[in-house]
DRENBAKOL-623597 format. One record per residue (C-alpha): residue in three letters; residue number from 0; x, y, z. Coordinates in pm, 1 decimal, decimal comma. Example, Ala and Ser with C-alpha at 12.3 -4.5 7.8 and 13.67 -1.06 7.14 Angstrom:
! DRENBAKOL-623597
> type:seq:x:y:z
> ALA:0:1230,0:-450,0:780,0;
> SER:1:1367,0:-106,0:714,0;
This chain:
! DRENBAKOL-623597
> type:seq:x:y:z
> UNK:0:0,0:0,0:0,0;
> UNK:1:142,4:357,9:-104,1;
> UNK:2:139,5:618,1:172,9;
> UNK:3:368,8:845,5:-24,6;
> UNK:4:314,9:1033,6:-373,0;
> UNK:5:716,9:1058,5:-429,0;
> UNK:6:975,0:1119,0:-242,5;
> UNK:7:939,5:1502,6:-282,3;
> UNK:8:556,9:1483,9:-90,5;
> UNK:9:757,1:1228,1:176,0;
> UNK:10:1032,3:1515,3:208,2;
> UNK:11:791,7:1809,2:270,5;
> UNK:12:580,2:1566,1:520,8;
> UNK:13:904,9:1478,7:700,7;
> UNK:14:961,7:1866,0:684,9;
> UNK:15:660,1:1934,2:833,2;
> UNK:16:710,5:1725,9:1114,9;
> UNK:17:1030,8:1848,9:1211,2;
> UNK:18:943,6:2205,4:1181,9;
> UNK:19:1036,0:2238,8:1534,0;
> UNK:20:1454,7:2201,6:1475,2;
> UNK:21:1404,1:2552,4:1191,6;
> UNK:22:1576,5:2834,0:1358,8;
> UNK:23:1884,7:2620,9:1565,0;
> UNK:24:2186,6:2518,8:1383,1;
> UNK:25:2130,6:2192,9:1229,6;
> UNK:26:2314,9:2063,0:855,8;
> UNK:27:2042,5:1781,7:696,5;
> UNK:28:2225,4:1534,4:591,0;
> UNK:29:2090,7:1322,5:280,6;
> UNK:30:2195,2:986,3:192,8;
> UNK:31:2274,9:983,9:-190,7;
> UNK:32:2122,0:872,6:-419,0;
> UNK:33:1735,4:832,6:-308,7;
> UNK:34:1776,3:1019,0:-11,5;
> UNK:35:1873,9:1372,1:-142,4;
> UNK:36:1558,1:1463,6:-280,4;
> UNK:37:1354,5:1384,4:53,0;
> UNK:38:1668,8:1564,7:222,8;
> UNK:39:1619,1:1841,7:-19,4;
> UNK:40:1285,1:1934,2:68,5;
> UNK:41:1384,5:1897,6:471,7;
> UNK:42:1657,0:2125,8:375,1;
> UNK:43:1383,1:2395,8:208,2;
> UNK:44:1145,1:2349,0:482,6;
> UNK:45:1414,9:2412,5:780,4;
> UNK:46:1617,1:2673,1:635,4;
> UNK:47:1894,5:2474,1:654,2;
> UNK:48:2192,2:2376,4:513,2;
> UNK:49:2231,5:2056,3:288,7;
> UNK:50:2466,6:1863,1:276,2;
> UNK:51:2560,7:1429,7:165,1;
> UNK:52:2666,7:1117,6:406,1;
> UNK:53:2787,8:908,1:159,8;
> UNK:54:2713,4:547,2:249,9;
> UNK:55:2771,0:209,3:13,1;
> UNK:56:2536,0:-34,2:130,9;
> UNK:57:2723,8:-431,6:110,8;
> UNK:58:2487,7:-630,5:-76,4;
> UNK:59:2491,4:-1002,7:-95,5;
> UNK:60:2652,7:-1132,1:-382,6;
> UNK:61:2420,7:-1328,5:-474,4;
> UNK:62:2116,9:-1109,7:-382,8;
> UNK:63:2276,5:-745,3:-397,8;
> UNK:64:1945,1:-556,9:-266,7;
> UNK:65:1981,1:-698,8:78,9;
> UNK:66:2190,8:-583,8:290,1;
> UNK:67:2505,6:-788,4:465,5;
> UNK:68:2621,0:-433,2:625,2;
> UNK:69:2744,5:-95,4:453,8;
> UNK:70:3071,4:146,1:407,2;
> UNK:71:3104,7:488,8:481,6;
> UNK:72:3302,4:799,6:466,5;
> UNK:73:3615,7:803,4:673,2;
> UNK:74:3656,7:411,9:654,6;
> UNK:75:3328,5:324,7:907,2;
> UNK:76:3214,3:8,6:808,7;
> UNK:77:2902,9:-178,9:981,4;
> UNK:78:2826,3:-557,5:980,0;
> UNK:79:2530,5:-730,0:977,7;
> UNK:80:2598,1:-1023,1:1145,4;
> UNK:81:2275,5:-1212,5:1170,8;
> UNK:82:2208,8:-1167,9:762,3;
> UNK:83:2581,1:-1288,7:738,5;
> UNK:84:2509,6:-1571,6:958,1;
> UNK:85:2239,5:-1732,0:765,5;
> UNK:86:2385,3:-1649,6:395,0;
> UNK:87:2734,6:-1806,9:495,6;
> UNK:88:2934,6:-1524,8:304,4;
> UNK:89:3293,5:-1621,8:334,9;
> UNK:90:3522,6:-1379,4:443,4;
> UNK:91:3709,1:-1344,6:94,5;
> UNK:92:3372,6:-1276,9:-55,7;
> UNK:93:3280,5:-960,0:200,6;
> UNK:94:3649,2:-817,1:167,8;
> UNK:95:3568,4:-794,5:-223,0;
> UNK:96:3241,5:-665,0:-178,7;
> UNK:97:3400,9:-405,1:81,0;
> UNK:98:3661,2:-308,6:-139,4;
> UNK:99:3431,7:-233,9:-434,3;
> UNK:100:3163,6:-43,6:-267,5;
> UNK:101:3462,4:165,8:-108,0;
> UNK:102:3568,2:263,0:-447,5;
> UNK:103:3303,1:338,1:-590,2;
> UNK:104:3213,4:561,9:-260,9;
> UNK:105:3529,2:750,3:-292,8;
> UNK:106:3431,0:825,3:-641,9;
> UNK:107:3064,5:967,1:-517,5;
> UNK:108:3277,3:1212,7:-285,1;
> UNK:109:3428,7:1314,3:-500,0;
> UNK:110:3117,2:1351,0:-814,3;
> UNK:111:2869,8:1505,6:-559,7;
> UNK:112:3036,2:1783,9:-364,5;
> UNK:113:3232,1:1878,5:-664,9;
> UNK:114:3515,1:2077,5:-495,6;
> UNK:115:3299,7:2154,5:-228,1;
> UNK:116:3411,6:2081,7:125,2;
> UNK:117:3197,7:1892,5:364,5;
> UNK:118:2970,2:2130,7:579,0;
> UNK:119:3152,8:2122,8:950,2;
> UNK:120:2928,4:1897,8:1180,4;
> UNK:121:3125,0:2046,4:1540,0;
> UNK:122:2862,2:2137,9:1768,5;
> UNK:123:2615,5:2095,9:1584,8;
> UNK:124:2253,6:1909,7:1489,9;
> UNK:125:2292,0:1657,4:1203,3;
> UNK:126:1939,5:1562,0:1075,3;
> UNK:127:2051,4:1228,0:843,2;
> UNK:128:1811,1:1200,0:576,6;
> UNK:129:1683,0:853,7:380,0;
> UNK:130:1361,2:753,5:141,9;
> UNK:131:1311,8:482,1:369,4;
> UNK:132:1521,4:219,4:589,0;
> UNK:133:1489,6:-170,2:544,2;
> UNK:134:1777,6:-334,9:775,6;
> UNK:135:1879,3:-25,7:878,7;
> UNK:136:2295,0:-115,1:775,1;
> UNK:137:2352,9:269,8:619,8;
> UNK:138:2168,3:465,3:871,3;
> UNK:139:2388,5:319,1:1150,9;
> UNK:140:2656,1:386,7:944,4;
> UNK:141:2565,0:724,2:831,5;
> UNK:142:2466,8:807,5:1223,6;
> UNK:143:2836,3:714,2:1321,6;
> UNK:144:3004,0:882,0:1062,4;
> UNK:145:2809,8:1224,4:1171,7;
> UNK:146:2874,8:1125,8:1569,2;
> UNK:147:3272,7:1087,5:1416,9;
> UNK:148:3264,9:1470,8:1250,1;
> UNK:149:3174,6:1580,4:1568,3;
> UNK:150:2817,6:1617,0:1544,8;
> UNK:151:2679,2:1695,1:1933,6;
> UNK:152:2332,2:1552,8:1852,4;
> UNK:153:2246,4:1307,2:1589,8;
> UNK:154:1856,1:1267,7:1414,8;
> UNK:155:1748,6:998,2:1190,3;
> UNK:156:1461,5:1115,1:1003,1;
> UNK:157:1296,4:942,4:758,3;
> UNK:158:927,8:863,3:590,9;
> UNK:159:928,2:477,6:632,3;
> UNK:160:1056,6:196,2:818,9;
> UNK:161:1019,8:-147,2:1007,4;
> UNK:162:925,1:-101,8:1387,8;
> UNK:163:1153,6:-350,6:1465,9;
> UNK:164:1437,6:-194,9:1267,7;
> UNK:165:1378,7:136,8:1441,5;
> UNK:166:1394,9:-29,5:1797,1;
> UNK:167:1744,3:-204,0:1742,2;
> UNK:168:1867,4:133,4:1635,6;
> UNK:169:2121,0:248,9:1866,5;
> UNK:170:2325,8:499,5:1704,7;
> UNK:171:2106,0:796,9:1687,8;
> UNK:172:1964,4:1000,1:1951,0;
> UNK:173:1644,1:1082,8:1780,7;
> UNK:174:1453,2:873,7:1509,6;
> UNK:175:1182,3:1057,5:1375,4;
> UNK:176:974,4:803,3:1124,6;
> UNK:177:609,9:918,7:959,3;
> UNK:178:498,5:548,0:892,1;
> UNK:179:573,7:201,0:1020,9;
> UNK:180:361,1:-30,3:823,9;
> UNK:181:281,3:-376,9:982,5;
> UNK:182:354,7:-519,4:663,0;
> UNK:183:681,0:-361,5:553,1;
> UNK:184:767,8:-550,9:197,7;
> UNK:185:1017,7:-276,1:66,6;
> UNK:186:1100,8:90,3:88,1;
> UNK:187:977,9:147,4:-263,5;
> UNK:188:679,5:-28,8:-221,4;
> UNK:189:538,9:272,6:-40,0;
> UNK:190:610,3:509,1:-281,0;
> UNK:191:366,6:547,1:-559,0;
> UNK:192:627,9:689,1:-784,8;
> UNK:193:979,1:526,6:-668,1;
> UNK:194:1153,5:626,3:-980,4;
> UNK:195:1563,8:596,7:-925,6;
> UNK:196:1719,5:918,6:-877,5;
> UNK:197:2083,3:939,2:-1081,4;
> UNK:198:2396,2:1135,5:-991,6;
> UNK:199:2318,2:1424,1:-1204,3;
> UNK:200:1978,5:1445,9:-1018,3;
> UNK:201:2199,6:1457,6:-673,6;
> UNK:202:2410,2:1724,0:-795,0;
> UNK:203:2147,6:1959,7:-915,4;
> UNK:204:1950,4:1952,2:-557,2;
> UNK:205:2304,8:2019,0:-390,4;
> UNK:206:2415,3:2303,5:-635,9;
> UNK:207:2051,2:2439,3:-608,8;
> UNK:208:2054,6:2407,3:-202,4;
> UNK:209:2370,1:2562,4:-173,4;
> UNK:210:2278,6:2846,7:-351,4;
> UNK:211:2031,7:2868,2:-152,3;
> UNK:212:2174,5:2916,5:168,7;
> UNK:213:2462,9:3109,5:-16,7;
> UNK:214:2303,5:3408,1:-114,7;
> UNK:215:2524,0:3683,2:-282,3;
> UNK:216:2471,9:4019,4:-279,5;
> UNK:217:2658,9:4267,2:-485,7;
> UNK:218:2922,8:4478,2:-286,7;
> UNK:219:2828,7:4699,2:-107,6;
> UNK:220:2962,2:4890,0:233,6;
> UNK:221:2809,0:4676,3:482,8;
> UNK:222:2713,4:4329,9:288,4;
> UNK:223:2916,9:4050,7:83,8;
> UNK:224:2712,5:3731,7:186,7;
> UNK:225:2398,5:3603,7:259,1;
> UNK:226:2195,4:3821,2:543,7;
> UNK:227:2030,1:3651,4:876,6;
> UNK:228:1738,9:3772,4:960,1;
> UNK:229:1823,7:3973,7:1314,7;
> UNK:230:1579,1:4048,3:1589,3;
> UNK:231:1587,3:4426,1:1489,6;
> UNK:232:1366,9:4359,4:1140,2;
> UNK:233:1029,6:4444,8:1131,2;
> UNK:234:799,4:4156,1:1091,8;
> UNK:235:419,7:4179,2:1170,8;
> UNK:236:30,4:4156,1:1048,1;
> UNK:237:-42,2:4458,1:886,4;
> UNK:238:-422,4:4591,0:766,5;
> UNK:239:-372,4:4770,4:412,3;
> UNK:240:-708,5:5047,4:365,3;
> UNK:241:-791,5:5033,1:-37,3;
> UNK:242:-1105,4:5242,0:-116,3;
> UNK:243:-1338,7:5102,4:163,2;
> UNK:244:-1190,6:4736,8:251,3;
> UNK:245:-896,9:4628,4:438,8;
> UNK:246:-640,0:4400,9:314,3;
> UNK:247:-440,5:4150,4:511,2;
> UNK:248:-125,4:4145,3:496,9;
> UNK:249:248,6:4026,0:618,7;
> UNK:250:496,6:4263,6:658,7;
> UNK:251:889,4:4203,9:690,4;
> UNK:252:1093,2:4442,9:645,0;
> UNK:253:1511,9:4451,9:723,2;
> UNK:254:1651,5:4719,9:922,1;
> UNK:255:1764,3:4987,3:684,5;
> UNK:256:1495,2:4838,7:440,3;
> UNK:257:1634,6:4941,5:101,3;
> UNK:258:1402,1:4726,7:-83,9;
> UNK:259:1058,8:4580,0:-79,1;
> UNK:260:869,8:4287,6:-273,1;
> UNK:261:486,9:4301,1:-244,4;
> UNK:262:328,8:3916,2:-374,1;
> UNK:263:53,0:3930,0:-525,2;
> UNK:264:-123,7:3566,4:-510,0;
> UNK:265:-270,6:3386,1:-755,3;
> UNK:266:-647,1:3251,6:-807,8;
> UNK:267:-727,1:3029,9:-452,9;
> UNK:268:-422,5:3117,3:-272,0;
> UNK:269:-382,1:3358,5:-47,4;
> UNK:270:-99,7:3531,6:192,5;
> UNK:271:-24,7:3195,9:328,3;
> UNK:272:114,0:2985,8:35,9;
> UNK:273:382,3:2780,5:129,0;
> UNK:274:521,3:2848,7:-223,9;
> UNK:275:495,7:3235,5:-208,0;
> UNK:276:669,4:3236,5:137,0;
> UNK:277:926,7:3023,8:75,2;
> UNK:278:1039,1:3248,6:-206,5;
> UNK:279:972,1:3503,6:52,2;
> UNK:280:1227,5:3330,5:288,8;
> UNK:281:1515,9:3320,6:27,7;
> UNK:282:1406,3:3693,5:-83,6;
> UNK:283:1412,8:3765,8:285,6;
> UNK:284:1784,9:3625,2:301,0;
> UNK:285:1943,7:3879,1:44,3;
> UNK:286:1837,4:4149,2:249,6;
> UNK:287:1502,2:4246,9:53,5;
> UNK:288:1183,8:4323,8:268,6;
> UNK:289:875,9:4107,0:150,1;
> UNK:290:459,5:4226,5:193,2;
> UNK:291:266,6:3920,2:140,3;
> UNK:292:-90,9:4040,7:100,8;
> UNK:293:-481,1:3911,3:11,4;
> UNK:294:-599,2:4144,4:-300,3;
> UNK:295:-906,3:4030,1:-171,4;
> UNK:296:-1119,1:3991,0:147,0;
> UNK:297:-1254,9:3669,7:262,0;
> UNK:298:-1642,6:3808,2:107,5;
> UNK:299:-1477,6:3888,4:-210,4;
> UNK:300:-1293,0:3556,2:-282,8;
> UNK:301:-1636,9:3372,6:-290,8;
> UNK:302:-1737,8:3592,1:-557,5;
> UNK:303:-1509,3:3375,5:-843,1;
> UNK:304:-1542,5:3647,1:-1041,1;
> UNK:305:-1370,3:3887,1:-873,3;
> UNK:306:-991,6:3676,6:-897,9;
> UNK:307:-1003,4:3718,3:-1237,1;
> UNK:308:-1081,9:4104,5:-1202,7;
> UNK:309:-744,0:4218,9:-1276,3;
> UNK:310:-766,5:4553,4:-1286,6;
> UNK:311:-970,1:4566,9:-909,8;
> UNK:312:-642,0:4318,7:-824,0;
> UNK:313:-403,4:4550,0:-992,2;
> UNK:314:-574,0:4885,7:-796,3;
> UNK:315:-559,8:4666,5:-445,4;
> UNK:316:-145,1:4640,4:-559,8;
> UNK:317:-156,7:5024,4:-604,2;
> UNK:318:-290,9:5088,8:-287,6;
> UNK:319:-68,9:4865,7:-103,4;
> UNK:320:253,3:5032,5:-289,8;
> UNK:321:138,0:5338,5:-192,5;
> UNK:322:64,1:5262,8:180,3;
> UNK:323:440,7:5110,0:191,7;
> UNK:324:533,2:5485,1:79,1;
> UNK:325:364,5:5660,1:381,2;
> UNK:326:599,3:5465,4:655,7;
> UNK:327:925,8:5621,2:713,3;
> UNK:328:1154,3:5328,9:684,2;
> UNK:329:1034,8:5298,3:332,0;
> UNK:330:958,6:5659,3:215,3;
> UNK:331:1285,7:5576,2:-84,7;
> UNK:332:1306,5:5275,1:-81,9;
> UNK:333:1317,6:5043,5:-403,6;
> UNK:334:966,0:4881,4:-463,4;
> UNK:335:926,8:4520,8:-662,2;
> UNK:336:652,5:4306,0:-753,8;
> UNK:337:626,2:3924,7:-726,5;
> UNK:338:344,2:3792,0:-919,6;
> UNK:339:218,3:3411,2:-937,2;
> UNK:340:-61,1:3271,6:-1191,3;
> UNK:341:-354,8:3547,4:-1196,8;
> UNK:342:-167,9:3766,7:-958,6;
> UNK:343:95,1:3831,6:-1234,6;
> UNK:344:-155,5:4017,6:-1468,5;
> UNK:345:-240,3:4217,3:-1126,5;
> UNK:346:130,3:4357,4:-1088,6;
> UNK:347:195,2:4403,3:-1420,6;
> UNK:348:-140,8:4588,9:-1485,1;
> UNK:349:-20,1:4796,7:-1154,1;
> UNK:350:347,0:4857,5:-1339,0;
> UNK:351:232,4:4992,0:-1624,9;
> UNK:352:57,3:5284,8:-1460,4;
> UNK:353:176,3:5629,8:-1552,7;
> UNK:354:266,0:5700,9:-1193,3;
> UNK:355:426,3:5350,5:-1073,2;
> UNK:356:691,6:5353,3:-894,5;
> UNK:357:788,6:4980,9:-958,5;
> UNK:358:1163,7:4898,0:-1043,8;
> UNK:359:1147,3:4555,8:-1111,8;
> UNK:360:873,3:4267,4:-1193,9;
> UNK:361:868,8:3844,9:-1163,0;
> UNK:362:633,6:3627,8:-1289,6;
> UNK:363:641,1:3252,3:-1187,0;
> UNK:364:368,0:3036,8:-1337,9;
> UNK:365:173,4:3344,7:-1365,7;
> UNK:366:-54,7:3492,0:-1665,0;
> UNK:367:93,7:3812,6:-1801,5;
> UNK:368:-114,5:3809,7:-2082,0;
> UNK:369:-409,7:3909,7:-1843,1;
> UNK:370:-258,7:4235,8:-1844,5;
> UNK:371:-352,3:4310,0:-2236,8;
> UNK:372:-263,7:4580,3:-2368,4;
> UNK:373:-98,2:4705,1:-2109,1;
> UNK:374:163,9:4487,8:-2149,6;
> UNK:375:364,6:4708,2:-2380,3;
> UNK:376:336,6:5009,1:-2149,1;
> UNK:377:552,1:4829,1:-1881,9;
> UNK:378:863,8:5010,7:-1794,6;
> UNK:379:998,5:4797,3:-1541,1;
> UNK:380:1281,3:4539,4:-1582,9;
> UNK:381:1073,3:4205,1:-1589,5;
> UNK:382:1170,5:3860,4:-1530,8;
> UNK:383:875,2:3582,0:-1639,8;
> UNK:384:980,8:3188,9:-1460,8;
> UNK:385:770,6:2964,5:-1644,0;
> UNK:386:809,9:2541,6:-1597,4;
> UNK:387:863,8:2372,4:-1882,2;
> UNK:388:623,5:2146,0:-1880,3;
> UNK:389:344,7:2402,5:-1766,4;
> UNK:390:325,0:2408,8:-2214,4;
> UNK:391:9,8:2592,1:-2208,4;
> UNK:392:73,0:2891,9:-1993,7;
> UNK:393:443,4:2909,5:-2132,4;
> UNK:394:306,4:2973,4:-2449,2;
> UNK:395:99,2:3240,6:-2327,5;
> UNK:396:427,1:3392,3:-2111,5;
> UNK:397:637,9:3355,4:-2510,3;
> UNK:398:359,1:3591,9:-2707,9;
> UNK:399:321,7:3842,8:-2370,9;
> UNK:400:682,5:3866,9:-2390,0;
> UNK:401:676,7:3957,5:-2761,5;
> UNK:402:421,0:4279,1:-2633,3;
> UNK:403:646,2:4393,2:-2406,7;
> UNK:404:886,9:4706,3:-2439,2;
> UNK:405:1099,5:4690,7:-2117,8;
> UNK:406:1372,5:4541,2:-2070,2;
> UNK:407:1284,2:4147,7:-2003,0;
> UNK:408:1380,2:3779,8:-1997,6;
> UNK:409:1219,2:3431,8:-2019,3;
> UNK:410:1340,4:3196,6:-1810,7;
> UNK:411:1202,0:2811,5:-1832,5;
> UNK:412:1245,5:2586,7:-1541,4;
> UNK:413:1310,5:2254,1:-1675,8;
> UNK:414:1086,0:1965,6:-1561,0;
> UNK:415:872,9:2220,3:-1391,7;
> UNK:416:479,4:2199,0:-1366,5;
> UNK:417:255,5:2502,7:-1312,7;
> UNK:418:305,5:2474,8:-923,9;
> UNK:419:666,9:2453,1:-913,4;
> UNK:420:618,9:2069,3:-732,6;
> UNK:421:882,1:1847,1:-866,7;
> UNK:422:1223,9:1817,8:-648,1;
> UNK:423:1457,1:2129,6:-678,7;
> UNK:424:1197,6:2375,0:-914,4;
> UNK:425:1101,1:2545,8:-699,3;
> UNK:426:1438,5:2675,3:-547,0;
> UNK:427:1524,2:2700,4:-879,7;
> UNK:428:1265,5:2977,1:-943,0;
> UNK:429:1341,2:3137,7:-591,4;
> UNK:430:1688,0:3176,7:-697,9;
> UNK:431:1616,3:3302,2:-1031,3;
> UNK:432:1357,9:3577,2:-881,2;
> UNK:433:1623,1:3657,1:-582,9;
> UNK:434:1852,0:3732,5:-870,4;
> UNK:435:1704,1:3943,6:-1070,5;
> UNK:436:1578,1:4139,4:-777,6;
> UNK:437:1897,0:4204,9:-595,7;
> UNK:438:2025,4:4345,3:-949,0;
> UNK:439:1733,5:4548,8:-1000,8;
> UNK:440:1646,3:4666,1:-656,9;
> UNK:441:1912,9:4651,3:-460,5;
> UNK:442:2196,9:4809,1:-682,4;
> UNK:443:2519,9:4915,2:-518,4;
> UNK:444:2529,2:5225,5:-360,8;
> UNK:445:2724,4:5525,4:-569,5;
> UNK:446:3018,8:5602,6:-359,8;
> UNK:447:3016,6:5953,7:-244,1;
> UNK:448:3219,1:6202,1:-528,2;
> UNK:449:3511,6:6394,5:-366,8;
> UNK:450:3350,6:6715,7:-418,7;
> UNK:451:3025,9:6639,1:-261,3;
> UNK:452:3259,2:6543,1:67,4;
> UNK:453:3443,6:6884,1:70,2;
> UNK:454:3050,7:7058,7:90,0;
């Protein structure tokens, strides 16, 4: 029986249920290959850092899916001795075995971090990351080799495993497991889509999660590298008036806030979508302030009508933009707009007005051709982050491009659907819009001329 979609909906469950550890310092900790992309999507969901225990299981020779014991970095090697008990391996046999897998580990290192060093364990929380355990060889393995780079606490998360494997487990402190299934058959066999993940798959999640957590900003006097968010920045509820009603809305803002992206949702989303505020996260990390905000109220969004009204969608924007104006912190500060699906019509309707002040536009999945017309009157730089396998709506993103006159790219996600779901799109298309807004918005500052000093 399935209880998982893929490993990507296993990942963000597992995320979900250690949402707790987000905040402390923790490195997840995926075991390649299957394991990255659930790790991946811990990884998103914690804020954290990824990084790869690489393990070689020790299959039987003559059954190489079960497990006799595994290798891992730093010469670890675990033994199971009751499975080599009853298959009588000799001991010439599990020295070849050993001497293979070790190999071909040592060539993983190297493929997977590509240069990169290992992420420094001292002191800190390693979360160890599979698809699933069976006999449980390369999680003890993997748990020892974290305890060895001086990890001082040691979780084992993962979506599904054996009760009984989970109780011999020793090695870990913490084993946090979403399903134990009376009748556990295989790993994959509670997956509905199990499909093997390859190197080059592995790779890509660990290039896109480091740049992630890597954020560069251009130089400037105070910033070279990704920015924490401190206990100074502002970050509350806010109530936006627009001609009568009252929009909801989250405010963050960094202390000085030089920039600010206002979202503006898409047809039955709202201010809390987990996609929009994850981009808001990394957004949040290069130092930009983010408004997250319902064009409409709770009345209005039963009226289906009305999320297709653009241009009452694209006033609401207005009105937000200009309530941002009246506080002090952001009386000059750069203003962008973040648009997803419908809500991408609504900001670039907004950008085209005469007396916009917008600097800078992204569309992911979203329908710019809802703006009409008024695509060609767009000044702003825009960016428009379409999936490439969302076919339909990247069509319509290729002929609203062709209307515009400002400066403006395409950029197609590969393997993406229209919600941004499979493993690593989404980061992608955070990264790309963090990009293009940290050139646009947050340009460096002009040092001061020599004559304007002697004044």
């Amino acid at each position: 029986m399935s209880i998982f979609k893929d490993r990507v909906d296993a990942g963000r469950q597992l995320g979900r249920r250690l949402a707790e550890l987000r905040g402390q310092d923790i490195v997840v900790l995926g075991l390649p290959r299957g394991g990255v992309p659930v790790a991946f999507e811990v990884a998103a969901a914690l804020d954290a850092p990824l990084d790869v225990i690489v393990v070689r299981k020790l299959g039987l020779p003559y059954q190489p899916e079960l497990a006799m014991g595994a290798v891992g970095e730093g010469g670890v090697k675990v033994l199971d001795e009751q499975v080599l008990a009853h298959s009588r391996v000799s001991g010439e046999e599990l020295l070849a075995v050993a001497e293979y897998e070790r190999s071909v580990l040592e060539n993983r290192v190297v493929l997977f971090r590509k240069g990169r060093t290992r992420l420094d364990l001292t002191g800190r929380i390693a979360v160890i990351v599979d698809d699933g355990i069976a006999t449980g060889s390369t999680a003890r393995v993997a748990c020892r080799i974290a305890r060895k780079q001086g990890a001082a606490r040691v979780i084992l998360a993962v979506p599904v495993a054996p009760a009984e494997t989970l109780a011999d487990l020793s090695e870990p402190d913490e084993v946090v497991c979403l399903a134990t299934p009376r009748q556990f058959t295989a790993v994959g066999y509670h997956y509905r889509d199990f499909s093997p993940t390859d190197d080059d798959e592995v790779v890509r999640l660990l290039d896109l999660a480091a740049k992630r957590v890597q954020t560069v900003l251009p130089p400037s006097p105070t910033s070279s590298a990704a920015r924490a968010v401190t206990a100074a920045d502002v970050d509350e509820e806010v109530d936006i008036p627009s001609r009568g009603v009252r929009l909801q809305a989250q405010l963050h803002l960094p202390v000085p806030a030089r920039a600010v992206v206002l979202f503006a949702h898409g047809s039955g989303s709202s201010r809390h979508s987990p996609r929009n505020r994850y981009v808001a996260g990394v957004l949040q990390q290069a130092g930009l302030g983010t408004l997250l905000l319902d064009l409409l109220t709770p009345a209005e969004e039963r009226n289906r009508a009305n999320v297709f009204d653009i241009e009452l969608l694209a006033r609401r924007l207005s009105s937000a933009t200009d309530w941002l104006g009246t506080r002090t912190e952001m009386a000059s500060s750069a203003v962008g707009y973040f648009g997803a699906s419908t809500g991408a019509g609504a900001a670039l309707w907004a950008a085209s007005e005469p007396s916009a002040r917008t600097a800078a536009v992204v569309s992911r999945g979203g329908r710019p051709d809802l703006a009409g017309p008024r695509l060609s009157a767009v000044t702003a730089p825009t960016l428009l982050i379409v999936g490439s396998l969302d076919r339909e709506v990247l069509e319509l993103n290729r002929r609203a491009k062709a209307m515009m006159r400002c400066p403006n790219q395409l950029a197609v996600v590969q393997g993406a659907t229209h919600l941004f779901e499979e493993p690593g799109t989404l980061a992608a298309a955070a990264i790309l819009a963090r990009d293009w807004f940290v050139d646009y918005l947050l340009a460096p500052e002009q040092p001061e001329q020599p004559e304007q000093r002697k004044q």
